[in-house]
C-alpha positions in Angstrom: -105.3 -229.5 97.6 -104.2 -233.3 98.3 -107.0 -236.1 97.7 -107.7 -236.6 101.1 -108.5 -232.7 102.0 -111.0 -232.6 98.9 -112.7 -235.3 100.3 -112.8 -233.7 103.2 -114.3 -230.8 101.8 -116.9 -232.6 99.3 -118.4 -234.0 102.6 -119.8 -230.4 103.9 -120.8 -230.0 100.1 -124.1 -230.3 98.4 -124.8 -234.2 97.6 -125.2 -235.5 94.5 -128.2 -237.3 93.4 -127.6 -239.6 90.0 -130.1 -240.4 87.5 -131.0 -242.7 85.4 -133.4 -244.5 83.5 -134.3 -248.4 83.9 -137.3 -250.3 82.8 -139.7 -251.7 85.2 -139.0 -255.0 84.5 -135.2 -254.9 85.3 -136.3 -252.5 88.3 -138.1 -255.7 89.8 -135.5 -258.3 89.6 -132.3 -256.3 90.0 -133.3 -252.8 91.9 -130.5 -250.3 91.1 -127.6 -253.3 91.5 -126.2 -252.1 88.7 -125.6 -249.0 89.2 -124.1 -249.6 92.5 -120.8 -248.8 90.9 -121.3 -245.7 90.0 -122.3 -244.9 93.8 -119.4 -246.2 95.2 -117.2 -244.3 93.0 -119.1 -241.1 93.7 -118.7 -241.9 97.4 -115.0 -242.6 97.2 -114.8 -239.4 95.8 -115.8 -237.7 98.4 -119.4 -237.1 98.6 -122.3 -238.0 99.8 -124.6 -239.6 97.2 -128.0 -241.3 96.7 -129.1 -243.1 92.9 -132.9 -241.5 91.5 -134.5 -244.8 89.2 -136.6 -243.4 86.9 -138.8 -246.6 86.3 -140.2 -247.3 83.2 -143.0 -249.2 81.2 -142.0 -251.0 78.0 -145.1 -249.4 76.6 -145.3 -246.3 77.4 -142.8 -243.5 78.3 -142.0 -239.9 77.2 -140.1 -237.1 78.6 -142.7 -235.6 80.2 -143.8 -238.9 82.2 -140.1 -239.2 83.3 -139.8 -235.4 84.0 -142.9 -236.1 86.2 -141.2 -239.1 88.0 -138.2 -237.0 88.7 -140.4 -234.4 90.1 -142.1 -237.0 92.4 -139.3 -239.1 93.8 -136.8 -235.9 94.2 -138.1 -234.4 97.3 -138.6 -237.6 99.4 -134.6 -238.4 98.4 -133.7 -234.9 99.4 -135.4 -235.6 102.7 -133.6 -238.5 103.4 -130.3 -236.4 102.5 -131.7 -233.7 104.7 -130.9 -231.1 102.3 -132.9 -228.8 100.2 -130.9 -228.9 97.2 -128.0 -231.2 95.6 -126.1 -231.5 92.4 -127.6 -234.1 90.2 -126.0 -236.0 87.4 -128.1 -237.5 84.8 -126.7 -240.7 82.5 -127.7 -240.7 78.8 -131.4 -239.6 77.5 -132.5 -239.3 81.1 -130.4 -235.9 81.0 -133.2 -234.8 78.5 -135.9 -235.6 81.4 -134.0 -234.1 84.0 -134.0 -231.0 81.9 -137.3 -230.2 81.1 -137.7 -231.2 85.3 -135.5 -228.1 85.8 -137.1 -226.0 83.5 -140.7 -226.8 83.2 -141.5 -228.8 86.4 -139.9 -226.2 89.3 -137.3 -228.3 89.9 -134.6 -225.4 89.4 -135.5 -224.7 93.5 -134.1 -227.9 94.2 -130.9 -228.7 91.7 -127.7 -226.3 92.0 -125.9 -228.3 88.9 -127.1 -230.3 86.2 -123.9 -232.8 84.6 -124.9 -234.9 82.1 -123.3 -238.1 81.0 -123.4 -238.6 77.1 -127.1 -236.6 76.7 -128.3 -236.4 73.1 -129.0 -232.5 74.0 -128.6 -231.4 70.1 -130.7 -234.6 68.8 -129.2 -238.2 67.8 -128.5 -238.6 64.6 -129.1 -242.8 65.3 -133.1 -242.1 66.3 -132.9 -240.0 63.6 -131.8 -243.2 61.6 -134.0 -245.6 63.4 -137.0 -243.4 62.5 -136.0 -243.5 58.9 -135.9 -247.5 59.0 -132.4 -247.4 58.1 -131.3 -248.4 61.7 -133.8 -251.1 62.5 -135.6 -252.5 65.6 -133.3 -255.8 66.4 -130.5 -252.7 66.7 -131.8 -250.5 68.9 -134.1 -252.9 71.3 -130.7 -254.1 72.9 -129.9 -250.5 73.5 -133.0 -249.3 74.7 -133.4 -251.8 77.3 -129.7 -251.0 78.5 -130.8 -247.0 79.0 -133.9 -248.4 80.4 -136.5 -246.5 78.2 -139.2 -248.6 75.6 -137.6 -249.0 72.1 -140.3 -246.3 71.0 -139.3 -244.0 73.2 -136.0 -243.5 71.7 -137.6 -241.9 68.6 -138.2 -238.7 71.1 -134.9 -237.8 70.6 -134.5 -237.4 66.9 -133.3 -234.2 66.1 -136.0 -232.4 65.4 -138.2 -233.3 67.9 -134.9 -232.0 70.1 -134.4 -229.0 68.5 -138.4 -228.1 69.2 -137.4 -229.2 73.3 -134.4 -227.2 73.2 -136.7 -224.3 72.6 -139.3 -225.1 75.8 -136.3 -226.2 77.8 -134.6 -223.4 78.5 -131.2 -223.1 80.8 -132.0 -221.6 83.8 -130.3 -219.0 85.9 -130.0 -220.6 89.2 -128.8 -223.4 87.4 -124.9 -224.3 86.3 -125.3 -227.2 83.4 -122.5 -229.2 82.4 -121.9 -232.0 80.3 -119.8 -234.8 79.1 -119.6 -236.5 75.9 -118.0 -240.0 75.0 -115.8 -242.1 72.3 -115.0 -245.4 71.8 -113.6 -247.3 68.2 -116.0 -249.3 67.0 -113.6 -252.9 67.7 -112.7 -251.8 71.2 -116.6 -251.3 72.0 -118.6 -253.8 73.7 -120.5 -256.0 71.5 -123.9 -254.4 72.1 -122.4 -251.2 70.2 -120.2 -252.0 67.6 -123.2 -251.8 64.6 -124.3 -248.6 65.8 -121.5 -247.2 66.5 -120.0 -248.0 62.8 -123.3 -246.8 61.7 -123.1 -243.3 63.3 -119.5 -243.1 62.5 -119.4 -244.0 58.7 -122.9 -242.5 58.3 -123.6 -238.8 59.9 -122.2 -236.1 57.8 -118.5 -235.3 57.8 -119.0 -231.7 58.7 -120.0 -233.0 62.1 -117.8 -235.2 64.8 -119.1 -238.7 64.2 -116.9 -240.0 67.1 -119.3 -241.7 69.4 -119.8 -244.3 72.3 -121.9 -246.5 70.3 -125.8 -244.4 70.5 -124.5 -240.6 71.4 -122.4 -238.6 68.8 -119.9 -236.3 70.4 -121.4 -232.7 69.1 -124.7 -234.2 70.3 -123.5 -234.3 73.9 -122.5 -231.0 73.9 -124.9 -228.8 76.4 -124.0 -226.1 78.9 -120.2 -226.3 80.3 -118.5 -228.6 78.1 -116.2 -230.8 80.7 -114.8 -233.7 78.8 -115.1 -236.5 76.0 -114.9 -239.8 77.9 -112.7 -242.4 76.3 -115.9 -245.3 76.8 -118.5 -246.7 74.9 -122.2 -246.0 76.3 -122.4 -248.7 79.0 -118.6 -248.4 80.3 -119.7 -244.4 81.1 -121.8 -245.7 83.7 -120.2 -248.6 85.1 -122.2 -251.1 83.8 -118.6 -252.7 82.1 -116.4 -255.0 84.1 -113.1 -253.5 83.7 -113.4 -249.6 82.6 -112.3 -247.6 85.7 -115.2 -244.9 86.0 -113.2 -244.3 89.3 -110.7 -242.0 87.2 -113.2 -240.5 84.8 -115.6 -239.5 88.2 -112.6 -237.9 89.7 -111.8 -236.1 87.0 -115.4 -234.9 85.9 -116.0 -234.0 89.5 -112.6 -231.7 89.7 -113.9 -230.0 86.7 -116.9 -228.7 88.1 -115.7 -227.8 91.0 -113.6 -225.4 89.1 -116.5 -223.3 88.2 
């Protein structure tokens, strides 16, 4: 099929609704600016596409609270779609959230496919490090303010407090989950990763990929249909890089799914 017929096509498809989480701070002075990219790509691609903000206090947050915000904002988006259901892509932790919104919350009436973009589904082995104090808070605020979640928050996804979700968050059948992991060298990141990502890399046992985008190890990103490891660091993934062209990676993660 040439490009042109599958856009065709993708426009009598379900839409896709994309996640993601952004602090409420950032939410008042920039609204969803900055993920703007990421819309235009998904719209050159084809199909038609709104962006969910899961807004966020810097003082409290949890995957429940975000779960619950999903479950809020997701039928009045719908609406505005006028459609019942739509394929929703998640970016980073919120994948967790949009998870236990599918299984716990009801939202598997209203999402046909779940693709997550660099999800710590397994546990991250850096919140694993940053509770321990070896990673400590001037590393991960920067982050956690990028992902748009409080710096406390990211202590939710060491990996045993994953491994206990994974349990209570089961796959379910009306549901097709994929995912996507990410890579980048440590010198070739952008500056806001290259400790962590040296961290994860050098540090996390060797009988487990420590290839990472700078905060999500590649086995860690592993849920569902495994589509693709993105060549990117964390921020380039979702557009929020001047440079990287998420137009490729989009086109490419989209064909994939399409093929199941």
């Amino acid at each position: 099929m040439t490009e042109a017929a599958k856009i065709i096509s993708r426009k009598t498809r379900l839409p896709v609704v994309f996640a993601f989480n952004i602090l409420n701070n950032y939410y008042k002075e920039f609204g969803v600016q900055h993920f703007a990219p990421i819309k235009r790509t998904i719209q050159n691609i084809g199909y038609n596409v709104e962006l969910l903000p899961i807004v966020n206090l810097h003082f409290k947050s949890s995957i429940e609270s975000r779960a619950a915000a999903i479950r809020e904002q997701l039928p009045e988006v719908l609406d505005k779609m006028g459609v019942k259901q739509c394929h929703l892509m998640a970016y980073s932790v919120s994948g967790i959230d949009a998870r236990h919104y599918i299984s716990n919350l009801g939202g598997n009436e209203y999402i046909n496919t779940l693709t997550t973009i660099s999800t710590p589904h397994r546990g991250s082995f850096l919140a694993d490090s940053y509770n321990e104090r070896l990673v400590l808070d001037d590393d991960i605020d920067p982050i956690t303010r990028m992902i748009g979640i409080p710096q406390k928050s990211f202590k939710e996804f060491c990996t045993s407090n994953i491994e206990a979700f994974n349990v209570v968050a089961p796959n379910q059948e009306k549901v097709k989950y994929f995912s996507c992991g990410a890579l980048r060298e440590g010198k070739q990141c952008s500056e806001l990763f290259i400790k962590t990502q040296n961290w994860i890399h050098v540090k996390k046992e060797r009988n487990f990929p420590t290839d990472n985008d700078g905060v999500v190890a590649l086995d860690e990103a592993v849920w569902g249909k495994h589509l693709m490891n993105i060549v990117g660091d964390h921020s380039e993934i979702a557009g929020l890089r001047v440079g990287f062209n998420i137009d490729t990676v989009y086109r490419n993660i989209f064909d994939k799914v399409e093929d199941y």
